[in-house]
N, CA, C and O of each residue as an XYZ file, in Angstrom:
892
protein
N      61.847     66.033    -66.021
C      60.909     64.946    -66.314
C      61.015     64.516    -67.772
O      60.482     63.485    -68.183
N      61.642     65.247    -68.449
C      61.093     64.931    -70.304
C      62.340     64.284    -70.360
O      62.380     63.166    -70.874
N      63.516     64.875    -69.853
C      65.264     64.106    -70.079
C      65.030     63.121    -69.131
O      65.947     62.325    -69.335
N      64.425     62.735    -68.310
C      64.460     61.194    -67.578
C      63.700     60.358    -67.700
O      63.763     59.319    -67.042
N      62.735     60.621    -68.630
C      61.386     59.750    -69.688
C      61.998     59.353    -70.481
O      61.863     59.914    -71.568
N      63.127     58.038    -70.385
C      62.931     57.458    -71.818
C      62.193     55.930    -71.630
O      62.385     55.288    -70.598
N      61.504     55.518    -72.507
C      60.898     54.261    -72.462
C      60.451     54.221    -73.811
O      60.895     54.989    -74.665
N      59.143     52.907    -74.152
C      58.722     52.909    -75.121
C      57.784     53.376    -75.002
O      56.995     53.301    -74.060
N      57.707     54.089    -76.205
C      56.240     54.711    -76.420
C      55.610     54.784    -77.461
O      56.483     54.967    -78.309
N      54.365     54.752    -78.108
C      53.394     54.688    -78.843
C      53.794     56.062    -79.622
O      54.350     57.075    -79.198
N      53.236     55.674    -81.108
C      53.860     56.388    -82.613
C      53.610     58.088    -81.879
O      54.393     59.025    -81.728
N      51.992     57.894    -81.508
C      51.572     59.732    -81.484
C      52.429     60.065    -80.004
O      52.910     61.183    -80.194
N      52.688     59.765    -79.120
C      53.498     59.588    -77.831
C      54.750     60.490    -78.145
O      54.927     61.689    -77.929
N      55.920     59.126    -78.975
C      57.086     59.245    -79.139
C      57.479     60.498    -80.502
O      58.570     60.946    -80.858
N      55.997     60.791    -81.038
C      56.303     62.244    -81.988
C      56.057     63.285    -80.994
O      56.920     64.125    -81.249
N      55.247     63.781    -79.831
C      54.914     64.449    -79.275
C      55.994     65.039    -78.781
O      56.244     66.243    -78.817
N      56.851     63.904    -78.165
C      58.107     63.707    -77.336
C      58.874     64.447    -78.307
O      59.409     65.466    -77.870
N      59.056     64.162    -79.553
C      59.789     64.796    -80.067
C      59.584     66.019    -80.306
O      60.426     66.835    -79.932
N      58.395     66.450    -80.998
C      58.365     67.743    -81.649
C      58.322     68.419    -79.603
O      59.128     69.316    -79.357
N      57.613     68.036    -78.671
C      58.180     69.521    -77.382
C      59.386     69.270    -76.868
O      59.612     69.736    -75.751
N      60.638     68.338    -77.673
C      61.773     68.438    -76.517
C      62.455     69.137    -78.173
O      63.531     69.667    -77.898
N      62.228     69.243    -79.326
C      63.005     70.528    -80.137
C      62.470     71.909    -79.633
O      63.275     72.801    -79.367
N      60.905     72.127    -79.476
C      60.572     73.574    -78.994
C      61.089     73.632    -77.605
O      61.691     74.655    -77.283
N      60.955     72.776    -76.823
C      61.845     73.291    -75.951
C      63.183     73.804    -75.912
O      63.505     74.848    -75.345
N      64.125     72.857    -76.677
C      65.561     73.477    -77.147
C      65.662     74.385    -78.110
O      66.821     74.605    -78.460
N      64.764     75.033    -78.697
C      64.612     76.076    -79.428
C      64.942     77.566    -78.538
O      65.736     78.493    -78.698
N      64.106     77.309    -77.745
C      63.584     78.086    -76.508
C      64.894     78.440    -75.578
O      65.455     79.490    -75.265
N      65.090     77.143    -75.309
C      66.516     77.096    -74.049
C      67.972     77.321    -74.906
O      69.012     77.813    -74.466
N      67.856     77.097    -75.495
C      69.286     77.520    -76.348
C      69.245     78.696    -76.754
O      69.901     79.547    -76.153
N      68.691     78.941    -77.550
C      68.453     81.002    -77.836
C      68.467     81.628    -76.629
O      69.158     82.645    -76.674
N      67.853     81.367    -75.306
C      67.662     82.278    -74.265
C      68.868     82.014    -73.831
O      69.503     82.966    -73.378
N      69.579     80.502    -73.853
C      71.200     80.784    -73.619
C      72.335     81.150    -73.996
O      73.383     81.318    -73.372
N      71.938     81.322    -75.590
C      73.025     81.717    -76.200
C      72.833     83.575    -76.041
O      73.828     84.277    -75.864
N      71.770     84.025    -76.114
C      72.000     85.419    -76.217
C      71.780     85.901    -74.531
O      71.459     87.084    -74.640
N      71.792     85.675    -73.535
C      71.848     85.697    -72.547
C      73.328     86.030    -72.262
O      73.893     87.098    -72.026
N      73.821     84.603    -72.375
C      75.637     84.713    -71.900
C      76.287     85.723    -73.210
O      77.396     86.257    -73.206
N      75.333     85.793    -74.212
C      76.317     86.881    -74.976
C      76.152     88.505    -74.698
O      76.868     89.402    -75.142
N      75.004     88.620    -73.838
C      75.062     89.844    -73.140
C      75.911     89.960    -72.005
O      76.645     90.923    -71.781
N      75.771     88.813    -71.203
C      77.168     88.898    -70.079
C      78.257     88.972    -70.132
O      78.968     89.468    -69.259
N      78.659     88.445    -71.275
C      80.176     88.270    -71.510
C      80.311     88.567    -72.761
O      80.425     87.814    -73.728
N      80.284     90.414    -72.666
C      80.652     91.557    -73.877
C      81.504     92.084    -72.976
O      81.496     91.813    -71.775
N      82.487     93.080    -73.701
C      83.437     93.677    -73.188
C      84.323     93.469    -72.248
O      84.655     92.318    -71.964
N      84.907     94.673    -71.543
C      85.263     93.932    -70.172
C      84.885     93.117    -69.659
O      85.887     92.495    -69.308
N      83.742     92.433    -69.203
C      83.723     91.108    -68.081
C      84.347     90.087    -68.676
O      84.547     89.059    -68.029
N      84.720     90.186    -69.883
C      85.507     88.881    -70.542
C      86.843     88.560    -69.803
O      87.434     87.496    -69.986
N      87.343     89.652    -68.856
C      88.515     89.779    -68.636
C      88.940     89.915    -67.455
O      90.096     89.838    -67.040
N      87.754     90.170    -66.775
C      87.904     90.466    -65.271
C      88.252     88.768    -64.135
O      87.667     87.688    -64.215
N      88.864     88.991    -63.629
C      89.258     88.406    -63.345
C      88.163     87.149    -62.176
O      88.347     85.932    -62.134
N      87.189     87.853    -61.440
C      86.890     87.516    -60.514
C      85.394     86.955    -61.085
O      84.466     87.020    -60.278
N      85.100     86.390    -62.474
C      84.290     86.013    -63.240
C      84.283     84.694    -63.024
O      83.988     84.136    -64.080
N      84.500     83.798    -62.012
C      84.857     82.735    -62.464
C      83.893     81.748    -61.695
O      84.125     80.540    -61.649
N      82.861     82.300    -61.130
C      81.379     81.783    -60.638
C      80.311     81.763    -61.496
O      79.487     80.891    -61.772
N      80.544     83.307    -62.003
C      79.743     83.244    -63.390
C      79.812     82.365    -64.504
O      78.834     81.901    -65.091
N      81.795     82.018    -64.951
C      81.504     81.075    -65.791
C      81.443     79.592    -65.595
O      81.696     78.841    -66.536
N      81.100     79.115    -64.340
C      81.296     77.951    -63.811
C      79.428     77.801    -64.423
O      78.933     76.933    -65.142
N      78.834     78.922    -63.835
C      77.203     79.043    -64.124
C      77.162     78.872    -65.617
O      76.427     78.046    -66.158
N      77.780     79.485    -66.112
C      77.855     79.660    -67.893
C      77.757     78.169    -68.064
O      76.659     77.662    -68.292
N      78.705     77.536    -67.978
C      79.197     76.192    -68.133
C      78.157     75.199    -67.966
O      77.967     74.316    -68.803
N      77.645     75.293    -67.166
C      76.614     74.330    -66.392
C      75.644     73.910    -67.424
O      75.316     72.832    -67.920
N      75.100     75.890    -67.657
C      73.766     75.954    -67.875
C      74.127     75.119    -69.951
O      73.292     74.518    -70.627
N      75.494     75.422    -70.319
C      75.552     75.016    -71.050
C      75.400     73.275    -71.319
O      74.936     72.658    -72.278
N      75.789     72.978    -70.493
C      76.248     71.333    -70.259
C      74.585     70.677    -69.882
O      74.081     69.624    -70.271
N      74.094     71.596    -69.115
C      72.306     71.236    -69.378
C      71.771     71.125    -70.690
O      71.119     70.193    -71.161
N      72.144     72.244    -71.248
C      71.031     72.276    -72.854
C      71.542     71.078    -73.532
O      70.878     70.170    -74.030
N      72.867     71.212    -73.479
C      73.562     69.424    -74.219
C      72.997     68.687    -73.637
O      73.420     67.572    -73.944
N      72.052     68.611    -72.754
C      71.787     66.858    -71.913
C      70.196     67.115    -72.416
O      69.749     65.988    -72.630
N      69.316     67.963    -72.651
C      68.132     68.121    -73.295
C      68.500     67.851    -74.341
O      67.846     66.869    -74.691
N      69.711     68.349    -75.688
C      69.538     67.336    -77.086
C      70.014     66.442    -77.106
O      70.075     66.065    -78.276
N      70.693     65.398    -76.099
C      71.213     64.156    -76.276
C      69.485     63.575    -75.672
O      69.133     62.428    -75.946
N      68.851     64.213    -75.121
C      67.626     63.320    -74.663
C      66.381     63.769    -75.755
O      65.220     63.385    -75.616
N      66.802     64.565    -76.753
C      65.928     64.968    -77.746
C      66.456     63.815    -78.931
O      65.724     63.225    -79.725
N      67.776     63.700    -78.812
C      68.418     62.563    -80.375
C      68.219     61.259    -79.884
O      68.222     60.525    -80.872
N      68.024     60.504    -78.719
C      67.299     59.962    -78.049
C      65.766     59.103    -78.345
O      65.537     57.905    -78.510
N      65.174     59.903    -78.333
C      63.903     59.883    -78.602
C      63.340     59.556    -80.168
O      62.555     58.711    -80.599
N      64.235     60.790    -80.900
C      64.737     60.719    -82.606
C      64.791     59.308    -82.572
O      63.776     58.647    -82.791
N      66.085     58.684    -82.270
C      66.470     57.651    -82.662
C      65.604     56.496    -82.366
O      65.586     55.655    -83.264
N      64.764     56.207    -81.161
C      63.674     55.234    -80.786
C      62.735     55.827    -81.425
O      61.879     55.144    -80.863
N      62.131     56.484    -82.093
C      61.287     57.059    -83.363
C      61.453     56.366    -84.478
O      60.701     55.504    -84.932
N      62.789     56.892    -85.059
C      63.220     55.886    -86.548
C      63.351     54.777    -86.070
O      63.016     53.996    -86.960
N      63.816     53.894    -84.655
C      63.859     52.673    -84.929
C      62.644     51.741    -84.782
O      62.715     50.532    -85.002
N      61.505     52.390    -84.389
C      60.162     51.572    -84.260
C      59.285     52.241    -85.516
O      58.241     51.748    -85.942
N      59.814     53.270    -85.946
C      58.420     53.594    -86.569
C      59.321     53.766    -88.382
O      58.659     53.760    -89.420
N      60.562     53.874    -88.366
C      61.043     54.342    -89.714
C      61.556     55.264    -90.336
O      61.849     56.041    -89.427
N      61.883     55.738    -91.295
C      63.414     56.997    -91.617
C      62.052     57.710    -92.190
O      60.970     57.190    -92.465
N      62.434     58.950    -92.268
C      61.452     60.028    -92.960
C      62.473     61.756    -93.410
O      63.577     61.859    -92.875
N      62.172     62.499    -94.001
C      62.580     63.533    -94.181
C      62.775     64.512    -92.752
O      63.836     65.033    -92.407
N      61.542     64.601    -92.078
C      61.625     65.485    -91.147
C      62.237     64.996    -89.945
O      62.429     65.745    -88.987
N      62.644     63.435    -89.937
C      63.226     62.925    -88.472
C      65.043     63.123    -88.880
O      65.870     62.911    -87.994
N      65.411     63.473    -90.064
C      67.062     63.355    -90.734
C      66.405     64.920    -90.170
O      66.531     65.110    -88.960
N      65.928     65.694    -90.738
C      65.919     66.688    -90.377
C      66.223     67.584    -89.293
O      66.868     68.629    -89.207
N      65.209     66.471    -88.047
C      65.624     67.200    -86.571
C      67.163     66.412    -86.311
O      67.744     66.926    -85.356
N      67.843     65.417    -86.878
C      69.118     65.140    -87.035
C      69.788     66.022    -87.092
O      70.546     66.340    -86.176
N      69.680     66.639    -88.179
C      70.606     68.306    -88.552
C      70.315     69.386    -87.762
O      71.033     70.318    -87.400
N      68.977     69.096    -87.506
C      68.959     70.339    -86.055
C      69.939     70.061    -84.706
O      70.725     70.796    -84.108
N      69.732     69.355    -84.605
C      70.414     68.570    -83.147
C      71.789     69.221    -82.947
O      72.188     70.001    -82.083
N      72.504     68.562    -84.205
C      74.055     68.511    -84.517
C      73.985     70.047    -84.794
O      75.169     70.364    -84.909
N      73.382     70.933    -84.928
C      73.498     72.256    -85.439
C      73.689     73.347    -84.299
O      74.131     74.494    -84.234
N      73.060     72.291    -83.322
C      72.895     72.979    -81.465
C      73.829     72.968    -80.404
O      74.163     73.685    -79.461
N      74.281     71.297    -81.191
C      75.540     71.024    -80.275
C      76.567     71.907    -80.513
O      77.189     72.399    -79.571
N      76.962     72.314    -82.302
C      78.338     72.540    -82.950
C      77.919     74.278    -82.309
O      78.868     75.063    -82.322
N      76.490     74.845    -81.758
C      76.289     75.916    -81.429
C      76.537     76.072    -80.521
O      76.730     77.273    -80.334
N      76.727     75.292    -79.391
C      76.556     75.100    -77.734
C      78.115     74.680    -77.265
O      78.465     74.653    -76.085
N      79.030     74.340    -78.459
C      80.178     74.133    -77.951
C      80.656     75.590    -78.782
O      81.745     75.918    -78.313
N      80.325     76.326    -79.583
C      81.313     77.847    -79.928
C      80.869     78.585    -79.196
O      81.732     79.450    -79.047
N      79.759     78.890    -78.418
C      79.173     79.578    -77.268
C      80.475     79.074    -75.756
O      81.157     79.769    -75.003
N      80.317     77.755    -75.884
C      81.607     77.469    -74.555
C      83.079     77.974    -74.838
O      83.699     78.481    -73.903
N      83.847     77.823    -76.461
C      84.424     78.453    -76.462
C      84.852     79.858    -76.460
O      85.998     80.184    -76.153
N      83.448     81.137    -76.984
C      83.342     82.219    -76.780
C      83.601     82.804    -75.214
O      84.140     83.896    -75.032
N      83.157     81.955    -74.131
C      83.083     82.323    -73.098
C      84.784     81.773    -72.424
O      85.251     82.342    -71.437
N      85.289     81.008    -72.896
C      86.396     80.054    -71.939
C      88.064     81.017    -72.827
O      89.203     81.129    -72.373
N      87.373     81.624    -74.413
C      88.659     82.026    -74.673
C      88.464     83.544    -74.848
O      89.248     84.194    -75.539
N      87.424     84.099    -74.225
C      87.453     85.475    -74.657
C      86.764     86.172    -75.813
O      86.714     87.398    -75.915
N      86.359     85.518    -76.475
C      86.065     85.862    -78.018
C      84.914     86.510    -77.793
O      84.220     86.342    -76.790
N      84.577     87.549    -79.045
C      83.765     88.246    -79.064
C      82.052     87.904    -79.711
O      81.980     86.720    -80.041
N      80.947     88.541    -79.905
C      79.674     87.915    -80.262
C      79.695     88.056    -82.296
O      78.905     87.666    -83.156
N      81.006     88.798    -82.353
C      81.240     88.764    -84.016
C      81.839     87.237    -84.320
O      81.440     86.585    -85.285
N      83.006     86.662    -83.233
C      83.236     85.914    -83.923
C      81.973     84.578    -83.429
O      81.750     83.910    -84.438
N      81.375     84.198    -82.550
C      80.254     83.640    -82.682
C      79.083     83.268    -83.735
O      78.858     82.171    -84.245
N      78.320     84.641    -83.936
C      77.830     84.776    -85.554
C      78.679     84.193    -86.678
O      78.422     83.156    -87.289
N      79.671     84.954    -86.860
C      80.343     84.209    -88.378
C      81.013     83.000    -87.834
O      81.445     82.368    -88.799
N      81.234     82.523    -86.954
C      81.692     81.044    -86.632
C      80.392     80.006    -87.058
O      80.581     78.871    -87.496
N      79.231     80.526    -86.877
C      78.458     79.217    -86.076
C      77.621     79.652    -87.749
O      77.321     78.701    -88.470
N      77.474     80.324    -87.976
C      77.068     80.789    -89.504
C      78.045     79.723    -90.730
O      77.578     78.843    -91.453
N      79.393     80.144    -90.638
C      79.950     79.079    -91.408
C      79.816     77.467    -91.147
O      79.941     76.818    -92.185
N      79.600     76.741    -90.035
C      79.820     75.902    -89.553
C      78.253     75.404    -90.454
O      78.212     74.329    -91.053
N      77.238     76.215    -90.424
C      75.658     75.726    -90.636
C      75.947     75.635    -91.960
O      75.788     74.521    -92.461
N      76.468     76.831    -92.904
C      76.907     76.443    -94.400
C      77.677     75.199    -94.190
O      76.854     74.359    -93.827
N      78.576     74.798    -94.229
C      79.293     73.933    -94.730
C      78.614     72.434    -94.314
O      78.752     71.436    -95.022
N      77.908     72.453    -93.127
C      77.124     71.293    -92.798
C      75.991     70.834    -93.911
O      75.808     69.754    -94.473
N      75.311     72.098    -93.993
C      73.978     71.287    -94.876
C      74.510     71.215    -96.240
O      73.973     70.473    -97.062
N      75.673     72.039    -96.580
C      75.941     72.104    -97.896
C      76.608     70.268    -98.166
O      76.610     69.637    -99.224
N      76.980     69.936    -97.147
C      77.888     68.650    -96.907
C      76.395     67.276    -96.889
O      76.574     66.060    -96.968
N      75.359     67.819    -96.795
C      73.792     67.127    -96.165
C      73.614     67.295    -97.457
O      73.602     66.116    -97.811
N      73.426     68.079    -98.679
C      72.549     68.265    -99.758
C      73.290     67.339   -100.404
O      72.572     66.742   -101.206
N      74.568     66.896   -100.415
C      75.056     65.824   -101.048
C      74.614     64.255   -101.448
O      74.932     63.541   -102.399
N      73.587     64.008   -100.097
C      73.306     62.926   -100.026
C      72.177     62.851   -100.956
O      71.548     63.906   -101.046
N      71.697     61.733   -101.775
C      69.999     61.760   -101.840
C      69.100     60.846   -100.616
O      68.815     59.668   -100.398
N      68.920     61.886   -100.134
C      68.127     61.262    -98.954
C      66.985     60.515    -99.248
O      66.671     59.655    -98.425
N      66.052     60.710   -100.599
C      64.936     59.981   -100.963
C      65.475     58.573   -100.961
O      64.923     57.664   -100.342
N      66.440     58.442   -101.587
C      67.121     57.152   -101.844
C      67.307     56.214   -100.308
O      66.867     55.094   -100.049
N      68.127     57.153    -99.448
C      68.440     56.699    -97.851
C      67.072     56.151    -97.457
O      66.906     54.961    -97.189
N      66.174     56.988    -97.434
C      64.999     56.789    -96.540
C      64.440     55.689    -97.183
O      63.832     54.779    -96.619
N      64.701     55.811    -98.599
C      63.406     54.353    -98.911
C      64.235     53.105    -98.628
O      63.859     52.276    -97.800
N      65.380     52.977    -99.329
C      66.434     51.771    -98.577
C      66.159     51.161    -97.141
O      65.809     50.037    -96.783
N      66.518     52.599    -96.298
C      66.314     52.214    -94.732
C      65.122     51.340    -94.455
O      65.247     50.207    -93.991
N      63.752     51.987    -94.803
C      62.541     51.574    -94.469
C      61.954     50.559    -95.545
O      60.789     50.223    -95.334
N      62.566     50.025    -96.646
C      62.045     49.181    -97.020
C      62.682     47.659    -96.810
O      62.146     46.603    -97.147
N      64.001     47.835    -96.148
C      65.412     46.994    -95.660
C      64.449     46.265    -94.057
O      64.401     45.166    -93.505
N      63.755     47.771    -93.806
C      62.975     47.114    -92.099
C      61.493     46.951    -92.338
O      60.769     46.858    -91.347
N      61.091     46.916    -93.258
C      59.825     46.606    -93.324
C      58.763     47.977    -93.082
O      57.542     47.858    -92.977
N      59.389     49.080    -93.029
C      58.201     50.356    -92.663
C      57.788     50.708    -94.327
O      58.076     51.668    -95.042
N      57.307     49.969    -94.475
C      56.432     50.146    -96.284
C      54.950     51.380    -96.213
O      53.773     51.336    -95.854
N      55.731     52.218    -96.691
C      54.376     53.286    -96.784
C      54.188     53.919    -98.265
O      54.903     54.716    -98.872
N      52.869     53.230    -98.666
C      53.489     53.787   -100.399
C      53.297     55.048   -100.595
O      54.113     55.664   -101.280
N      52.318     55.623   -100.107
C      52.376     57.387   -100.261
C      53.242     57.988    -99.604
O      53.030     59.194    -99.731
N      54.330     57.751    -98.803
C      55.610     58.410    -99.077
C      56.724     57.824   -100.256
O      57.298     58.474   -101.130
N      56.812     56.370    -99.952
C      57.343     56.141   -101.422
C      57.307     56.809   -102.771
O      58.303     56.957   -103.480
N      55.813     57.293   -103.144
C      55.231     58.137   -104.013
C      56.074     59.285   -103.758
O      56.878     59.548   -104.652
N      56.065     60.053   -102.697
C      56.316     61.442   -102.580
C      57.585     61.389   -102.953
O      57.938     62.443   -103.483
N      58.626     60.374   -102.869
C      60.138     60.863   -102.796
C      60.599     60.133   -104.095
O      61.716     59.623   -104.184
N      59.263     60.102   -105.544
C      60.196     59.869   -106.744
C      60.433     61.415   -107.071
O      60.090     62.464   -106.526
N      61.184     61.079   -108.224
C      61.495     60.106   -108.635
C      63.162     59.592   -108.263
O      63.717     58.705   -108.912
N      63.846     60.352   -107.061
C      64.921     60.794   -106.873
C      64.987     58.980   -106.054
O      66.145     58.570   -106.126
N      64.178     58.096   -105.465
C      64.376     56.781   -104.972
C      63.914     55.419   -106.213
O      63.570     54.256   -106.000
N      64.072     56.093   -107.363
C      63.458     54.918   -108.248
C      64.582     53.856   -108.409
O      64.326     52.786   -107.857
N      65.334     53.907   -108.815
C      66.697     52.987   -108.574
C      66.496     52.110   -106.980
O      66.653     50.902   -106.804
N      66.297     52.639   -106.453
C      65.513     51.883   -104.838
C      64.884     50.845   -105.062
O      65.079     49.683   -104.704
N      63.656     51.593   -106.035
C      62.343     50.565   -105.426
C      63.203     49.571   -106.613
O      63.602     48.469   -106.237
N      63.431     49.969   -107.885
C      63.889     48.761   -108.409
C      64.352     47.860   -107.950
O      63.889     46.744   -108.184
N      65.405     48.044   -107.155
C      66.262     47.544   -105.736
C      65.341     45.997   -105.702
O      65.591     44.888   -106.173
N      64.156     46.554   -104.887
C      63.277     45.980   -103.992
C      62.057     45.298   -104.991
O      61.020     44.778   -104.581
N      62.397     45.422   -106.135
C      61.312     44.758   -107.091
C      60.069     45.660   -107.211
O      59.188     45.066   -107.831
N      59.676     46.996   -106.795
C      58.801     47.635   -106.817
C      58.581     48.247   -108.050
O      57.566     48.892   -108.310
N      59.693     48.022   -108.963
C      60.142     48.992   -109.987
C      59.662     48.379   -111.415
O      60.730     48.111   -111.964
N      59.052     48.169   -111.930
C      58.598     47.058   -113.427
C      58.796     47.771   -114.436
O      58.262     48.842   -114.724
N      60.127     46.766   -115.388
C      60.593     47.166   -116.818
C      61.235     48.285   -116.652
O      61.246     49.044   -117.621
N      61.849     48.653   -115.573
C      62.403     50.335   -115.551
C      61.636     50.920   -116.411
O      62.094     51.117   -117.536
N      60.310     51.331   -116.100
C      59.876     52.432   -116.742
C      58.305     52.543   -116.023
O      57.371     53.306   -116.271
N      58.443     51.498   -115.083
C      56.597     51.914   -114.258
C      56.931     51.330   -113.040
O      57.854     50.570   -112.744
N      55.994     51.828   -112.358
C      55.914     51.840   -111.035
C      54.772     50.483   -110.522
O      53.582     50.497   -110.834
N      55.467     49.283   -109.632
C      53.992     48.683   -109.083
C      52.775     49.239   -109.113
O      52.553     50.262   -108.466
N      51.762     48.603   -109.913
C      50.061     49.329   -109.622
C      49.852     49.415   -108.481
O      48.890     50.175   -108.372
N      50.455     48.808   -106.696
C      50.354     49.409   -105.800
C      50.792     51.113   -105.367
O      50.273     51.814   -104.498
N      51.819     51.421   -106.225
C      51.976     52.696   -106.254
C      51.297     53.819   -106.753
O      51.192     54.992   -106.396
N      50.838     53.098   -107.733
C      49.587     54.495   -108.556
C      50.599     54.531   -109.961
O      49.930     55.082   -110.835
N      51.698     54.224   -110.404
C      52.237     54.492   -111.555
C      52.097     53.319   -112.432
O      52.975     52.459   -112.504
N      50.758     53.267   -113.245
C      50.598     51.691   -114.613
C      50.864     52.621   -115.631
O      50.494     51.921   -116.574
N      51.113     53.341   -115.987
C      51.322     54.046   -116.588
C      52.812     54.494   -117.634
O      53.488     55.499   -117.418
N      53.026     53.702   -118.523
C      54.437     53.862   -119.120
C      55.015     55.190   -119.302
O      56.018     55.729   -118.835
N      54.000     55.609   -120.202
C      53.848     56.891   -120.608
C      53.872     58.402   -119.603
O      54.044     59.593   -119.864
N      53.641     57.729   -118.533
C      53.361     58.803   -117.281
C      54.453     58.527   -117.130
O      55.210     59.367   -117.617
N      54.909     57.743   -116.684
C      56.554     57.384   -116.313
C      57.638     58.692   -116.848
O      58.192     59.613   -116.248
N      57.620     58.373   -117.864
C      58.617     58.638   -119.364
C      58.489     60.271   -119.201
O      59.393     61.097   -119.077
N      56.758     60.500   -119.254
C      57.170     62.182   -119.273
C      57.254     62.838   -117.938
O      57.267     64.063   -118.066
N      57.299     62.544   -117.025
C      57.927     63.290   -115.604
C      58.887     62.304   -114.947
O      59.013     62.212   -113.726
N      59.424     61.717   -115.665
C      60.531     61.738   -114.827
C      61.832     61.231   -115.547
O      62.917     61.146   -114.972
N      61.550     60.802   -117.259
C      62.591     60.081   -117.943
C      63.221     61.422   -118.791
O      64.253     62.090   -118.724
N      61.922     61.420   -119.673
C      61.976     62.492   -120.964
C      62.341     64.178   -120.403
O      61.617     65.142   -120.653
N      63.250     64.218   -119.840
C      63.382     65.455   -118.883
C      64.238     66.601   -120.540
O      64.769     66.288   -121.606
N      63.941     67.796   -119.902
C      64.568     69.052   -120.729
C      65.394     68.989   -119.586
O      65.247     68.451   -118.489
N      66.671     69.941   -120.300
C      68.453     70.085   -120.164
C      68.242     70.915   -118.595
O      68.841     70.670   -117.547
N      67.326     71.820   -118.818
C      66.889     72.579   -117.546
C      66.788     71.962   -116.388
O      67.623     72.070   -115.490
N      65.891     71.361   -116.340
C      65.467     69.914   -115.045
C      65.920     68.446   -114.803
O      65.459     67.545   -114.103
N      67.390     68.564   -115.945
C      68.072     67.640   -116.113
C      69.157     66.980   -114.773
O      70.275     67.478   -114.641
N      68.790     66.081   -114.036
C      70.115     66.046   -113.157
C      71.023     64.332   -113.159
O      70.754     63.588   -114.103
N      71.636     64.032   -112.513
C      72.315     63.035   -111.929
C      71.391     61.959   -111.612
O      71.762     60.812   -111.860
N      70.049     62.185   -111.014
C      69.099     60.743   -111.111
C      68.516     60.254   -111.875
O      68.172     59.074   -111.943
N      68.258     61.369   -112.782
C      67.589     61.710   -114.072
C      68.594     60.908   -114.693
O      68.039     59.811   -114.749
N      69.793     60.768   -115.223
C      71.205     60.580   -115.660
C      70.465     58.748   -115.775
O      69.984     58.074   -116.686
N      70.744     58.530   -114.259
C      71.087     57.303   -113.802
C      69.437     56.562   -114.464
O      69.591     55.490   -115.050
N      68.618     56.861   -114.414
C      67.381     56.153   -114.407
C      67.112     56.024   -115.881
O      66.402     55.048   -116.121
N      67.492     56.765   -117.009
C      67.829     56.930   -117.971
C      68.892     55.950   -118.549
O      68.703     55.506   -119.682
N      69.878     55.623   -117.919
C      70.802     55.165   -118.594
C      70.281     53.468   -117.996
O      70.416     52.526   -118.777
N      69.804     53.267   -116.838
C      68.946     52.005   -116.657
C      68.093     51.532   -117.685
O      68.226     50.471   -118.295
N      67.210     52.387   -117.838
C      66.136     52.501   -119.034
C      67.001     51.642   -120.459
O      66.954     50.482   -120.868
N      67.737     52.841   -120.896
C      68.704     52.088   -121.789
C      69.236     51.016   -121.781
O      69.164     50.182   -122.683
N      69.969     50.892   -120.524
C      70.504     48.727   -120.323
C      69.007     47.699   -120.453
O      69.120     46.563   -120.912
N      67.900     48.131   -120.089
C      67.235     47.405   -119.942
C      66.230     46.988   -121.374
O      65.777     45.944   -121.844
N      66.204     47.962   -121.611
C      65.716     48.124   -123.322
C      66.876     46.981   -124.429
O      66.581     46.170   -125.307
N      68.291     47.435   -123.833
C      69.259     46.669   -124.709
C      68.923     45.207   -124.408
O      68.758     44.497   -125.399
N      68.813     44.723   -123.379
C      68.820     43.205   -122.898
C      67.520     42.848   -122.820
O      67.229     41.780   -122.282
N      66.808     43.456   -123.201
C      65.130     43.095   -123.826
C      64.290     43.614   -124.845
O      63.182     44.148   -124.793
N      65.307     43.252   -126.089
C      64.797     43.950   -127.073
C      63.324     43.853   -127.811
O      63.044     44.619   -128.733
């Protein structure tokens, strides 16, 4: 019933939808992954006359994939009626984290492999993914996305400076590079400057860099 429900649905609806079809795949994937990794230890990897069992293996696998394609689904008619957010990229990376889990589980079972190489397979695969995810600035993504479609929410705007200020500038939200629209809560020059310009070497990064060196062009061409 939940994988053959897709339609439109209302904001509290289509979150509901979401947050019980991840606990559900929370649920169904762990009980499948350590399930078939109790069946297929040792010998039965090898026996020959296994081949009902892994037809079952297979199945049950090819099910849990059709619960997160109807979980990314849902995700996706989420962000596209309601808007990008931290925790919807989030169940993004969950998703893709289930699949890249649900296909080394099919290969564990189809080539023999053991529940060591599973762990350190699906272990490296999660490093190199989010490490490949922390790359992005997502504050930046999300406010772009949702201010490109009109999902204007200023108390998340708020939440994701100062790492989207180059954004709102973008979008005219940004005044004199150095304050924030009085719709935002930042009139404040001075507030500006000391959390998020005037940074020590410590808390110093790359947006910090960039918003800074704006500051500077803009100061030059309006002296």
């Amino acid at each position: 019933m939940f994988i053959l429900n897709i339609k439109d649905f209302a904001a509290s609806e289509l979150s509901d939808a979401v947050h019980s079809g991840v606990y559900a795949s929370i649920v169904s994937i762990i009980l499948a992954v350590v399930i078939i990794a109790i069946f297929f230890r040792g010998s039965i990897n090898f026996i020959r006359e296994n081949g009902t069992l892994k037809t079952l293996t297979f199945i049950w696998i090819g099910l849990n994939s059709l619960l997160i394609a109807s979980i990314f689904t849902k995700t996706y008619l989420y962000i596209d009626q309601y808007g990008l957010s931290m925790k919807r990229i989030g169940v993004v990376v969950y998703l893709i984290l289930c699949l890249i889990g649900l296909f080394t589980t099919f290969l564990k079972v189809q080539h023999q492999l053991n529940f060591v190489y599973l762990w350190r397979r699906n272990l490296a695969v999660s490093f190199v993914i989010i490490s490949i995810f922390s790359l992005f600035n997502w504050s930046a993504i999300v406010t772009d996305y949702n201010l490109n479609n009109d999902f204007v929410d200023h108390k998340q705007l708020e939440r994701l400076l100062p790492q989207n200020a180059l954004i709102l500038k973008k979008h005219g939200l940004y005044d004199d590079a150095q304050q924030l629209n009085n719709s935002l809560g930042y009139s404040s020059a001075r507030y500006w400057e000391e959390h998020f310009t005037n940074r020590q070497w410590q808390d110093f990064n790359y947006i910090a860099y960039q918003i800074k060196k704006e500051n500077n062009q803009d100061a030059q061409s309006n002296p």
